[in-house]
C-alpha positions in Angstrom: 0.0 0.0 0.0 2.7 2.2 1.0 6.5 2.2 -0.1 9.3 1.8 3.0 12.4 0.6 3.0 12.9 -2.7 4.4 14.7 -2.7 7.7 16.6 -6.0 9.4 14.4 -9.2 9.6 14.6 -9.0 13.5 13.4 -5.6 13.8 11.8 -4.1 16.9 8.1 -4.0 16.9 5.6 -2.2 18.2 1.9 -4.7 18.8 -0.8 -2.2 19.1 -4.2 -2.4 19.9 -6.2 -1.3 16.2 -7.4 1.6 16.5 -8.7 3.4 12.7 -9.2 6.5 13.8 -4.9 6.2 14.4 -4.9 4.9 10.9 -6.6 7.3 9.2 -5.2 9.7 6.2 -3.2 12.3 8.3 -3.2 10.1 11.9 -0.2 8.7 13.9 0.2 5.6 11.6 -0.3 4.7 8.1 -0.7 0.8 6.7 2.4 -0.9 4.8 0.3 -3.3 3.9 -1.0 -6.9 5.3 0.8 -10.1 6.3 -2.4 -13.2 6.2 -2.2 -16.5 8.4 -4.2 -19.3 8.2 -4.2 -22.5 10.4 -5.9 -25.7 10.2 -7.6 -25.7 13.9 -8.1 -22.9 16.4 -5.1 -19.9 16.6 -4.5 -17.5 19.0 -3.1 -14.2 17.1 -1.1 -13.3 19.9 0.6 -16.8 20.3 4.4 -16.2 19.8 5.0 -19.0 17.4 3.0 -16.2 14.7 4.4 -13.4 16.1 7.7 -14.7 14.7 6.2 -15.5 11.2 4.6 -11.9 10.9 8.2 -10.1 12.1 10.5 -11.0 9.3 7.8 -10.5 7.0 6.6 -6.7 9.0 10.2 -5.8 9.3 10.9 -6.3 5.2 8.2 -4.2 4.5 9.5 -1.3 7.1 7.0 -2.1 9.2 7.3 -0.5 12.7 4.8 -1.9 14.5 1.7 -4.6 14.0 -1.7 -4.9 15.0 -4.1 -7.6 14.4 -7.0 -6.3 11.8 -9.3 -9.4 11.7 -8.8 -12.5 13.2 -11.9 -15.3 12.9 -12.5 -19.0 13.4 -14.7 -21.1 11.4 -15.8 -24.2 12.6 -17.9 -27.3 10.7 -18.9 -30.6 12.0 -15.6 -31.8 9.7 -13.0 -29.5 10.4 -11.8 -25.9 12.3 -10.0 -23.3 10.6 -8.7 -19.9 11.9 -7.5 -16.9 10.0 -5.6 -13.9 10.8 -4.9 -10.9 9.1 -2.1 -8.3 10.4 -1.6 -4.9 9.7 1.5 -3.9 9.3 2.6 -0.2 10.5 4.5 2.6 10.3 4.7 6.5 11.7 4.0 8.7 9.0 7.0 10.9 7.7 7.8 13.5 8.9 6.4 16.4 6.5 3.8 13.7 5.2 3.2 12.7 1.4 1.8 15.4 -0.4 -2.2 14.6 -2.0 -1.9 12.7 -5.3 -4.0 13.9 -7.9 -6.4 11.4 -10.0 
């Protein structure tokens, strides 16, 4: 969604509650873009076993901080499957981007 230089694949991150009024045009923090995991069975988002396959993927796309946008669980008599989708985040520049024209 947004360009940013990648940074080191063990880069600090922020985990932040979702907030959109934060992640409006003009608010504290703007969306990189969206790391998606899916699981056969239940997931927790915050477990730290997918916290370490979002960070790599966060910190390449300059991510400095995630939050969890949608997380759901779909159960049949057959089978459970969970899905998670991150957000990935980063403070605005300073001086912001100027309005792009259409």
């Amino acid at each position: 969604m947004v360009f940013a230089a990648p940074r080191d694949s063990n880069c600090p991150l922020e985990f932040i509650q979702a907030d959109l009024e934060k992640m409006r045009p003009g608010g504290e923090w703007e969306i990189l873009g969206y790391v998606t995991i899916g699981k056969v069975g239940k997931m927790d988002p915050l477990d730290e076993k997918f916290r370490k396959m979002v960070r790599p993927r966060a910190c390449k796309m300059g991510g400095e901080a995630i939050t969890v946008m949608t997380s759901a669980t779909n159960s049949t008599a057959l089978s459970t499957g969970s899905g998670t989708v991150y957000g990935v985040l980063r403070r605005p520049p300073s001086g912001g981007q100027a309005p792009q024209s259409f």
